[in-house]
DRENMARVEX-832012 format. One record per residue: y, x, z of N, C-alpha, C, CB in turn. Coordinates in Angstrom, 2 decimals. Glycine has a CB too. Layout:
BEGIN
+---------+---------+---------+---------+---------+---------+---------+---------+---------+---------+---------+---------+
!    n.py !    n.px !    n.pz !   ca.py !   ca.px !   ca.pz !    c.py !    c.px !    c.pz !   cb.py !   cb.px !   cb.pz !
+---------+---------+---------+---------+---------+---------+---------+---------+---------+---------+---------+---------+
!       Y !       X !       Z !       Y !       X !       Z !       Y !       X !       Z !       Y !       X !       Z !
...
+---------+---------+---------+---------+---------+---------+---------+---------+---------+---------+---------+---------+
This chain:
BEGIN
+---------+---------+---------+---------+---------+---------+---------+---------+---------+---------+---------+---------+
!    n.py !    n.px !    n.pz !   ca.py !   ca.px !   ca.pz !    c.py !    c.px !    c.pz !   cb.py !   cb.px !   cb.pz !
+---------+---------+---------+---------+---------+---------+---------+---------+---------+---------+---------+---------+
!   36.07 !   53.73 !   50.96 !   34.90 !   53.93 !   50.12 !   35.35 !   54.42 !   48.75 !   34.07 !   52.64 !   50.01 !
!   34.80 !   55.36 !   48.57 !   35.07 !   55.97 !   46.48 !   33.97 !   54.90 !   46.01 !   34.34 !   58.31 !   45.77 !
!   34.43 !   55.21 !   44.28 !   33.87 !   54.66 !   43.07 !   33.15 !   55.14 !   42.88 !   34.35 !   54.54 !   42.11 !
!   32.95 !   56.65 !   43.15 !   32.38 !   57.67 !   42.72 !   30.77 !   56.90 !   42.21 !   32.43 !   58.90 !   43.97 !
!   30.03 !   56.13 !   43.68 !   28.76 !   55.70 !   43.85 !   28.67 !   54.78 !   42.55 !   28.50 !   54.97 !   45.30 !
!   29.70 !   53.85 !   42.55 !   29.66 !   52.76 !   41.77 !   29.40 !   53.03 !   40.06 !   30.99 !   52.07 !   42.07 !
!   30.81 !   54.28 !   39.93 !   30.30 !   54.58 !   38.58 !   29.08 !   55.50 !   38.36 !   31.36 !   55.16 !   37.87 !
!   28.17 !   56.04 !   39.26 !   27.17 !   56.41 !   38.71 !   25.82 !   55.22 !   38.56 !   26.91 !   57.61 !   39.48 !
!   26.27 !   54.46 !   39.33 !   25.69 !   53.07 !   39.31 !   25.59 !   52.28 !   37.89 !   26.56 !   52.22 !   40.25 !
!   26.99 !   52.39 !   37.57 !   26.81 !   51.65 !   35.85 !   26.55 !   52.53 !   34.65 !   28.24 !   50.89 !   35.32 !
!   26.90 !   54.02 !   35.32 !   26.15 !   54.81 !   34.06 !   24.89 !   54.64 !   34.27 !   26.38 !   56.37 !   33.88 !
!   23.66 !   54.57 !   35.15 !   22.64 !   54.05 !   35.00 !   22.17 !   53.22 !   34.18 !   22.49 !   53.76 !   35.70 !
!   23.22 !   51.94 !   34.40 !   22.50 !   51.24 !   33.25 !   23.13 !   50.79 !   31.84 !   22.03 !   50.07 !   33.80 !
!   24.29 !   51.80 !   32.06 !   24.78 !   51.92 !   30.11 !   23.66 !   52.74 !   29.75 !   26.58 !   52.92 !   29.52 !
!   22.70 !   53.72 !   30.56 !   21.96 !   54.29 !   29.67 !   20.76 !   53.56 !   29.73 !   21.84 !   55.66 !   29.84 !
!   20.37 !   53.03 !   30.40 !   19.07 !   52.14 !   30.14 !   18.67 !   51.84 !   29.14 !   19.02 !   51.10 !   30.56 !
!   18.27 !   51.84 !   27.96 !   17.59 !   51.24 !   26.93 !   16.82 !   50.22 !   26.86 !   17.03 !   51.90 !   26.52 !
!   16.78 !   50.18 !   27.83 !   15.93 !   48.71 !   28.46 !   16.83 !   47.23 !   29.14 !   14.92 !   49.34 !   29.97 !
!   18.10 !   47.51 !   28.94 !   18.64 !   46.48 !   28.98 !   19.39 !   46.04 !   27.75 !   19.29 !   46.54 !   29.98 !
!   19.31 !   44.91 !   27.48 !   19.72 !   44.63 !   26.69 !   21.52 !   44.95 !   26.21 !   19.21 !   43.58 !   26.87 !
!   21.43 !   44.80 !   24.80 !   22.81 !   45.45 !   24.47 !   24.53 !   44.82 !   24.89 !   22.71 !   45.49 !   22.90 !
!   24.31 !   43.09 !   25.26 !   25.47 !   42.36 !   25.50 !   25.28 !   42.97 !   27.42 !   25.34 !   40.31 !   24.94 !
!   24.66 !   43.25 !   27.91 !   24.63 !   43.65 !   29.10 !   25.61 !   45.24 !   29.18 !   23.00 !   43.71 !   29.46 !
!   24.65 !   46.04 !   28.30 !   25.40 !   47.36 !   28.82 !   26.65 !   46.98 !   28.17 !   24.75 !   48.97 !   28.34 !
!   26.86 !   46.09 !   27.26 !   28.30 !   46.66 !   26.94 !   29.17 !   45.60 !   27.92 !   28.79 !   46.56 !   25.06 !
!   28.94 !   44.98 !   28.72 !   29.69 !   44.16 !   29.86 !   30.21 !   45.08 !   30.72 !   28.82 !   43.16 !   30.69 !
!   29.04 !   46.05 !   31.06 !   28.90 !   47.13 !   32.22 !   29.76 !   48.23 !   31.32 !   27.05 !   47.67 !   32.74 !
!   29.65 !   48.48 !   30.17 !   30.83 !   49.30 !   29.40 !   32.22 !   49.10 !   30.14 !   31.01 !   48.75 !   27.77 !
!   32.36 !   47.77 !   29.95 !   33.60 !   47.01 !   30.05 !   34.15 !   47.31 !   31.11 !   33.51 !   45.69 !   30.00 !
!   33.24 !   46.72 !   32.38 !   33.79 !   46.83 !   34.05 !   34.25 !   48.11 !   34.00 !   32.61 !   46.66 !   35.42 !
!   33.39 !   49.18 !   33.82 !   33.77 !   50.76 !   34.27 !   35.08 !   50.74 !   33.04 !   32.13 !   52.28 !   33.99 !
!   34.97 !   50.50 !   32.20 !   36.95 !   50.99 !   31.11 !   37.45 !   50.28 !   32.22 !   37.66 !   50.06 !   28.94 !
!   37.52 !   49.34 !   32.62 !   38.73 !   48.56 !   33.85 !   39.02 !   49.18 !   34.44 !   38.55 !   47.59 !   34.80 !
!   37.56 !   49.27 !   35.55 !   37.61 !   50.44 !   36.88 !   38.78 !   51.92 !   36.51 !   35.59 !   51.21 !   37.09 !
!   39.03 !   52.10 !   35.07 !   39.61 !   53.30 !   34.90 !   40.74 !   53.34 !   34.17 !   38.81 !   54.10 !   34.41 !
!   41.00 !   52.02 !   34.18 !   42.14 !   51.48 !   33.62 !   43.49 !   51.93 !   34.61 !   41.88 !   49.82 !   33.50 !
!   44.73 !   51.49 !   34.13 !   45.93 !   51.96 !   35.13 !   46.41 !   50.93 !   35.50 !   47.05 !   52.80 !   34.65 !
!   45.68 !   49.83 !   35.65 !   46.33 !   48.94 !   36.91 !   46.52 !   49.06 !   38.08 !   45.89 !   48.07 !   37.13 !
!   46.90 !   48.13 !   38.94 !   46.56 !   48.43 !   40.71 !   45.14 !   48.18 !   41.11 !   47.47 !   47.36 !   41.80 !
!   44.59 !   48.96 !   42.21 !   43.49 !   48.83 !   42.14 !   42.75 !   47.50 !   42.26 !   43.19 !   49.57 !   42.82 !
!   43.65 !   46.73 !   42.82 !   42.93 !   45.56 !   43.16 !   42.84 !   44.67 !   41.93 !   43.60 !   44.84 !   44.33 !
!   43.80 !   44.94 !   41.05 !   43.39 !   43.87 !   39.72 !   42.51 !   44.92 !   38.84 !   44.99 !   43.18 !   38.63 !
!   41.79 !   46.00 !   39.03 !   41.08 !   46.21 !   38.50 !   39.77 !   46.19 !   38.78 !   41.43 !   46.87 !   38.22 !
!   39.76 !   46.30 !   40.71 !   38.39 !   45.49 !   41.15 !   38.18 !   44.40 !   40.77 !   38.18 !   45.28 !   42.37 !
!   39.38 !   43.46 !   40.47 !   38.87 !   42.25 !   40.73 !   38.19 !   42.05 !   39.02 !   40.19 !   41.05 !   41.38 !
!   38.90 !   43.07 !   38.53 !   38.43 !   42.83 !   37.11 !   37.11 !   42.90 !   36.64 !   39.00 !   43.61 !   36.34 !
!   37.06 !   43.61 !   37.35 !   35.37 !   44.56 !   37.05 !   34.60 !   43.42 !   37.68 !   34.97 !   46.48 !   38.08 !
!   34.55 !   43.30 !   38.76 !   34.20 !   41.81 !   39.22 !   33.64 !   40.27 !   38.50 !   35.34 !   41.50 !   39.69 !
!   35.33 !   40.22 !   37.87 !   34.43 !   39.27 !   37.13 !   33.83 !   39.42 !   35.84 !   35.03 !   38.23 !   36.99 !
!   34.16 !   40.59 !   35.62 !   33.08 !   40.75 !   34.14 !   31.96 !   40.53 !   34.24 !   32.89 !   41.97 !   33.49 !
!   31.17 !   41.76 !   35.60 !   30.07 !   41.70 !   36.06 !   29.25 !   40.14 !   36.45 !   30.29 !   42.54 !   37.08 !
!   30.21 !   39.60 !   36.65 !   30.02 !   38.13 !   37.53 !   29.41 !   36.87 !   36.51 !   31.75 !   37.54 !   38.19 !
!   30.31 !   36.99 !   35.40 !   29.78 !   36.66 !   34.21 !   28.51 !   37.08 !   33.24 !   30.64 !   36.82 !   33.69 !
!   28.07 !   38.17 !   33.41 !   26.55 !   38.42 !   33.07 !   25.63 !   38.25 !   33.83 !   26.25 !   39.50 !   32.74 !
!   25.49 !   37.86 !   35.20 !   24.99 !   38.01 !   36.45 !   23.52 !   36.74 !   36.03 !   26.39 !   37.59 !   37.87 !
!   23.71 !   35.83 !   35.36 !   22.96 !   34.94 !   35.11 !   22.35 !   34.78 !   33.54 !   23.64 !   33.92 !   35.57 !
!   22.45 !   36.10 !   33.09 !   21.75 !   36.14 !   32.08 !   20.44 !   36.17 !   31.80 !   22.06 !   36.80 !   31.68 !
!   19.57 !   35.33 !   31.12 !   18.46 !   35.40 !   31.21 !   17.30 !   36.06 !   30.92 !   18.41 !   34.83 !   31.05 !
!   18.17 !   37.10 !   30.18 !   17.49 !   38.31 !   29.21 !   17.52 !   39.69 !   30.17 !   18.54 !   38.61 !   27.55 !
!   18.47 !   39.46 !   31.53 !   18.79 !   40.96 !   32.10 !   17.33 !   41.07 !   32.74 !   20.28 !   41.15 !   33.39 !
!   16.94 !   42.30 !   32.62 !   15.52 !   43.15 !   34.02 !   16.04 !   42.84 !   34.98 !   15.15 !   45.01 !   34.30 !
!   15.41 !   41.86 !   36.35 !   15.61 !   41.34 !   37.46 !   16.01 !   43.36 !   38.34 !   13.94 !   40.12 !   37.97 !
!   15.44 !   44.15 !   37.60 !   16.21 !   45.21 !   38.72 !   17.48 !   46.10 !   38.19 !   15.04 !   46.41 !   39.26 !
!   17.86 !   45.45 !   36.78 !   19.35 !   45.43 !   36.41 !   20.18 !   44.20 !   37.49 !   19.47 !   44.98 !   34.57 !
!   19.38 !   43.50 !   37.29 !   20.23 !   42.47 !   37.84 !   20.54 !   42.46 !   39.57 !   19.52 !   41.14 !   37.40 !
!   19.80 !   43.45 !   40.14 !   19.80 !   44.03 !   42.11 !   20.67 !   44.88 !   41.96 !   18.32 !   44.90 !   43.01 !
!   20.89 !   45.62 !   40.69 !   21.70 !   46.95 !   40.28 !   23.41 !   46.33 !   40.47 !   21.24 !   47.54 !   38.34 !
!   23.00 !   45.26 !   39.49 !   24.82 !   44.90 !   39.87 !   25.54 !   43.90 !   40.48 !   25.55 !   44.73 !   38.85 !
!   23.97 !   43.51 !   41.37 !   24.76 !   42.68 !   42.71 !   25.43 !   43.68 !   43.53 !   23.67 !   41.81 !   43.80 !
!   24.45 !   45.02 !   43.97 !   24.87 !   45.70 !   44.81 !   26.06 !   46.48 !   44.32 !   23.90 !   46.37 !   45.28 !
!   26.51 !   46.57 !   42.81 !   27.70 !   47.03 !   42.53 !   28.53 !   46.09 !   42.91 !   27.88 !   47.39 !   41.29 !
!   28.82 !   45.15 !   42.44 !   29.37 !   43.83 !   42.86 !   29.94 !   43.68 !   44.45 !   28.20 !   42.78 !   42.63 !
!   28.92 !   43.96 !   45.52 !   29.09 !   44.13 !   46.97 !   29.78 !   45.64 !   46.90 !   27.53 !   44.00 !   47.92 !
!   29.62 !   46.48 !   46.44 !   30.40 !   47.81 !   46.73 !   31.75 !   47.33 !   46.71 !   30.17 !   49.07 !   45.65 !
!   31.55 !   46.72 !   45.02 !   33.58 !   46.11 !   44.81 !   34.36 !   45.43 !   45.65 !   33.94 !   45.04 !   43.72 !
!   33.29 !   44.71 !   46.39 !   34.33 !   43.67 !   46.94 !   34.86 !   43.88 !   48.33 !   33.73 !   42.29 !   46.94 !
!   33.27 !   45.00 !   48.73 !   33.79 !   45.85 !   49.99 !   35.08 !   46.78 !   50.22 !   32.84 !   46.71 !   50.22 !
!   35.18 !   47.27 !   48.82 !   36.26 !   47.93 !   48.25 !   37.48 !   47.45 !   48.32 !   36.08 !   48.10 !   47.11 !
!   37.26 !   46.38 !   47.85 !   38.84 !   45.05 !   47.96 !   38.61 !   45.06 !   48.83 !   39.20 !   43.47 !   47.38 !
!   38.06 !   44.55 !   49.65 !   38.80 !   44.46 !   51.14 !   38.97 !   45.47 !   52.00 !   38.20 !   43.63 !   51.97 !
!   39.14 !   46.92 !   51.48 !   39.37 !   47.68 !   52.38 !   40.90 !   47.74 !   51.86 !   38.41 !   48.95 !   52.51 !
!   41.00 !   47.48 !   50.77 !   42.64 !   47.35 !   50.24 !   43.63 !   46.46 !   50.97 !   42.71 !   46.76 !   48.77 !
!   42.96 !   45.76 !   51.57 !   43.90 !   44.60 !   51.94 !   43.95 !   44.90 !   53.37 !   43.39 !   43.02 !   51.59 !
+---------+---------+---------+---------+---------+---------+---------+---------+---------+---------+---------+---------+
């Protein structure tokens, strides 16, 4: 599976204006990882838990928040195709 999907997934909602600002910049965060020069798997896993950690915010739009479960499931589908 590519990223390709994934990062158009979080540019979605870095551009959202409608999510709040500690959100997109979480989702900032995951994608600098995702493009970081680690191995891939410590950078899935990275992105991972960034995402994982905003996941219960109470301020996110419940369809930000479907947005990066299903990123979340891309990643991890991802890791395990690594292994």
């Amino acid at each position: 599976m590519e990223l390709k999907h994934v990062f158009e997934l979080l540019d979605k909602i870095i551009n959202d204006r409608t999510v709040p600002k500690n959100i997109r910049k979480a989702v900032e965060d995951s994608k600098a990882v995702l493009n970081s020069n680690d191995t891939p798997e410590v950078r899935i896993s990275t992105a991972i838990h960034i995402l994982d950690e905003i996941i219960n915010d109470p301020n996110m739009p419940m369809y930000t928040r479907t947005q990066i479960w299903n990123i979340v499931s891309m990643l991890e589908e991802r890791r395990r195709e690594l292994n």
